[in-house]
C-alpha positions in Angstrom: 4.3 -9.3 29.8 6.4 -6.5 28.5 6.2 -5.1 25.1 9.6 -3.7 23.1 9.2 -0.7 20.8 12.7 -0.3 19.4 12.4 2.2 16.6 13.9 1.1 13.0 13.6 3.1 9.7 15.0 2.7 6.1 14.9 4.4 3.3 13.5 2.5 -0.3 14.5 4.7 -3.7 11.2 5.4 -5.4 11.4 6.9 -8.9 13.5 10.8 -8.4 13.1 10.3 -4.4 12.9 8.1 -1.5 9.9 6.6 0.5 11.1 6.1 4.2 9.7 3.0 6.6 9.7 3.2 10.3 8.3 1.7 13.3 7.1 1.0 15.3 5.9 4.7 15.1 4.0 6.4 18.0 0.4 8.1 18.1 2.0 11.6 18.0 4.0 10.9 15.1 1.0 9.6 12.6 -1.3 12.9 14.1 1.5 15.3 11.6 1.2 13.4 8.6 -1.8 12.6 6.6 -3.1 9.3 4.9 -2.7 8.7 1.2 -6.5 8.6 -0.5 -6.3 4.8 -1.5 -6.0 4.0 2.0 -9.7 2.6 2.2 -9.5 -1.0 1.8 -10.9 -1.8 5.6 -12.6 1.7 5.9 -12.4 5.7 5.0 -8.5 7.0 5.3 -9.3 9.5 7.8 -11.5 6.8 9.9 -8.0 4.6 9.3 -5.5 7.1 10.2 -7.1 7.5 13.4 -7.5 3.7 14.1 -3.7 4.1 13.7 -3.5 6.6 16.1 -6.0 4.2 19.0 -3.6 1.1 18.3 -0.2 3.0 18.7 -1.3 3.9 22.1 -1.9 0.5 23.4 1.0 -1.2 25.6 0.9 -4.1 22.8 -0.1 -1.8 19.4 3.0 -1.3 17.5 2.3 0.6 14.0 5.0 0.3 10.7 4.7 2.9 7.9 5.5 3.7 4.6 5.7 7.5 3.8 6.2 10.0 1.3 7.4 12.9 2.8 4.6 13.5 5.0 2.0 11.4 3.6 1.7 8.2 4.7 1.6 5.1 2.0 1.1 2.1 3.3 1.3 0.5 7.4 0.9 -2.4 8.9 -0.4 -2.8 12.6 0.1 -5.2 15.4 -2.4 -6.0 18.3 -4.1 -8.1 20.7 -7.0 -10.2 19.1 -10.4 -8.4 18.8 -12.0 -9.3 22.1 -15.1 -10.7 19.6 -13.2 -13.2 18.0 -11.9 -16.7 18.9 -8.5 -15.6 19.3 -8.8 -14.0 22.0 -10.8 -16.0 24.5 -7.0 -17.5 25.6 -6.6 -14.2 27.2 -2.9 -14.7 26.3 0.0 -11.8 26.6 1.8 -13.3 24.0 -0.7 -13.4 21.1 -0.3 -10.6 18.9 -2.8 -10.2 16.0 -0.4 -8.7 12.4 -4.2 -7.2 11.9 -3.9 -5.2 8.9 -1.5 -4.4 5.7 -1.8 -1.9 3.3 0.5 0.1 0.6 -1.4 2.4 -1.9 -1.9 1.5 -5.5 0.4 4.0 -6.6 3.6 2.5 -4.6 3.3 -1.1 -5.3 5.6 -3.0 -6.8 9.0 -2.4 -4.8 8.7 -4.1 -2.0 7.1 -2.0 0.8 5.0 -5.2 2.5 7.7 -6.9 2.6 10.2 -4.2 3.9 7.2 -3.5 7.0 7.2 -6.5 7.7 10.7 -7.1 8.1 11.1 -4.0 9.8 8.5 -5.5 12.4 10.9 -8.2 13.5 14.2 -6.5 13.7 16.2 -7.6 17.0 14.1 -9.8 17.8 11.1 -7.7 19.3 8.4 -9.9 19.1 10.6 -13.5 19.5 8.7 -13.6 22.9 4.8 -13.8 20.9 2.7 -15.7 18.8 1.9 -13.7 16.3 -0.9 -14.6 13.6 -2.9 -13.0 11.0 -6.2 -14.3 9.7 -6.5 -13.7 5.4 -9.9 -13.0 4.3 -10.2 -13.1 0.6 -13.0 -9.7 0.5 -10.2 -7.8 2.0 -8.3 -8.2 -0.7 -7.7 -5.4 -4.1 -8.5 -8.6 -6.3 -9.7 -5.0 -8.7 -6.7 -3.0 -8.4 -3.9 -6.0 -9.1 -6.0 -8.1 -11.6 -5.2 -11.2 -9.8 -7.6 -13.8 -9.4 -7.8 -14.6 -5.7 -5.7 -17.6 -6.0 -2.7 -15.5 -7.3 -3.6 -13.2 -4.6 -3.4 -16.1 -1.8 -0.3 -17.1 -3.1 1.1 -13.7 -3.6 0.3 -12.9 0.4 1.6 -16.5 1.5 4.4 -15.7 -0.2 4.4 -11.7 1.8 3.8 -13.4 4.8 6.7 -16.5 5.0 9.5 -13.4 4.0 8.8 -12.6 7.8 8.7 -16.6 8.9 5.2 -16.8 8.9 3.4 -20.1 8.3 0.1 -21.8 7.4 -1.7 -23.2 9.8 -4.9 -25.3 10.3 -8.0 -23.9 12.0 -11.4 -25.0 12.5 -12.2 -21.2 12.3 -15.9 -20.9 10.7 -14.7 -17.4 9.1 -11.5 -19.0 7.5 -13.4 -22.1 6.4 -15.7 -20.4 4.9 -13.8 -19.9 1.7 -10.7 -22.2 0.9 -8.9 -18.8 -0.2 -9.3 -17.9 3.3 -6.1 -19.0 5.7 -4.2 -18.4 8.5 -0.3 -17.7 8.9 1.4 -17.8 11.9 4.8 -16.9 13.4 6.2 -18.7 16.5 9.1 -16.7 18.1 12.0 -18.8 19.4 11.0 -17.5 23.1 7.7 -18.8 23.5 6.9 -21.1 26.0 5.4 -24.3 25.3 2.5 -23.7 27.4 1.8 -21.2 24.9 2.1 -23.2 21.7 -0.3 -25.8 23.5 -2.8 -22.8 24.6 -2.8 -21.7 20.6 -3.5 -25.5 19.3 -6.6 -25.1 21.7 -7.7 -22.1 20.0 -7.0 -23.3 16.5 -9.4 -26.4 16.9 -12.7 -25.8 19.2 -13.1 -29.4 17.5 -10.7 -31.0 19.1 -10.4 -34.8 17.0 -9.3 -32.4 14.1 -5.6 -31.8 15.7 
């Protein structure tokens, strides 16, 4: 399968200057700017910025940013399933994992997910793929927003379905393991029905529940 990297940006107003997004960015690109310190929700911002870097290289990775000038503010990233989870045992081209958002504490509040996202699915880039992404509730700022975690659920459903994203059932252990726990899903006009079928299968290893 071939993978479509048509560049986008826009440009948000953000108090006495702008904050631009663009993706899907390459590895060259995020190596001149540096990574805003509250970066660190899935591990150190330097540790992060280079993850960016490994995923941006891959045929699939694509990689949307917020920035500052030269400091980058928030991202989002799009890959193939980690080879350890369930995911991926399909082996499917056109399962892409939305693996990771993030906007610092500091630029909240106008829109940036959302904008990312969108940005993601612009000309249809990705109408050709399942694409999926599994929401753990200990990966979330519960600290930083003062939500509770069901006004955080609700608050990343609600992120999630601006990009046509939808819950879905799973027999996932990690999912189940907490009802704040869900996955969202996005399947693009293009994919084939083999595909939808080959997803259900990974959805349910029990398969009475579907």
């Amino acid at each position: 399968m071939e993978h479509f990297k048509r560049y986008h940006a826009q440009v948000i107003p953000f108090e006495d200057r702008v904050v631009i997004i663009e993706g899907p960015v390459k590895s060259s690109t995020i190596e001149t700017l540096h990574m805003h310190a509250d970066l660190d929700a899935f591990r150190r911002p330097n540790e992060q910025q280079q993850a960016l870097i490994e995923i941006a290289e891959l045929e699939e990775g694509r990689i949307i940013i917020a920035r500052d000038e030269d400091m980058i503010i928030g991202y989002v990233t799009f890959h193939y399933p980690d080879p350890l989870e369930r995911w991926s045992e399909g082996k499917m081209d056109d399962l892409i994992e939305l693996g990771a958002i993030e906007v610092a504490r500091d630029y909240r509040g106008i829109g940036l997910g959302k904008q990312m996202i969108g940005l993601a699915f612009l000309d249809d880039q990705l109408e050709n793929c399942i694409v999926y992404t599994t929401e753990y509730y200990w990966h979330w700022d519960l600290d930083g927003t003062g939500l509770n975690v069901w006004d955080y659920r609700k608050m990343m459903e609600l992120l999630m379905k601006s990009a046509g994203m939808i819950w879905y059932a799973t027999d996932d252990p990690e999912i189940c393991s907490h009802p704040a726990n869900c996955l969202m899903v996005r399947i693009g006009k293009d994919v084939p029905l083999s595909s939808k079928e080959q997803f259900d299968r990974l959805r349910f290893r029990q398969r009475f529940m579907y």
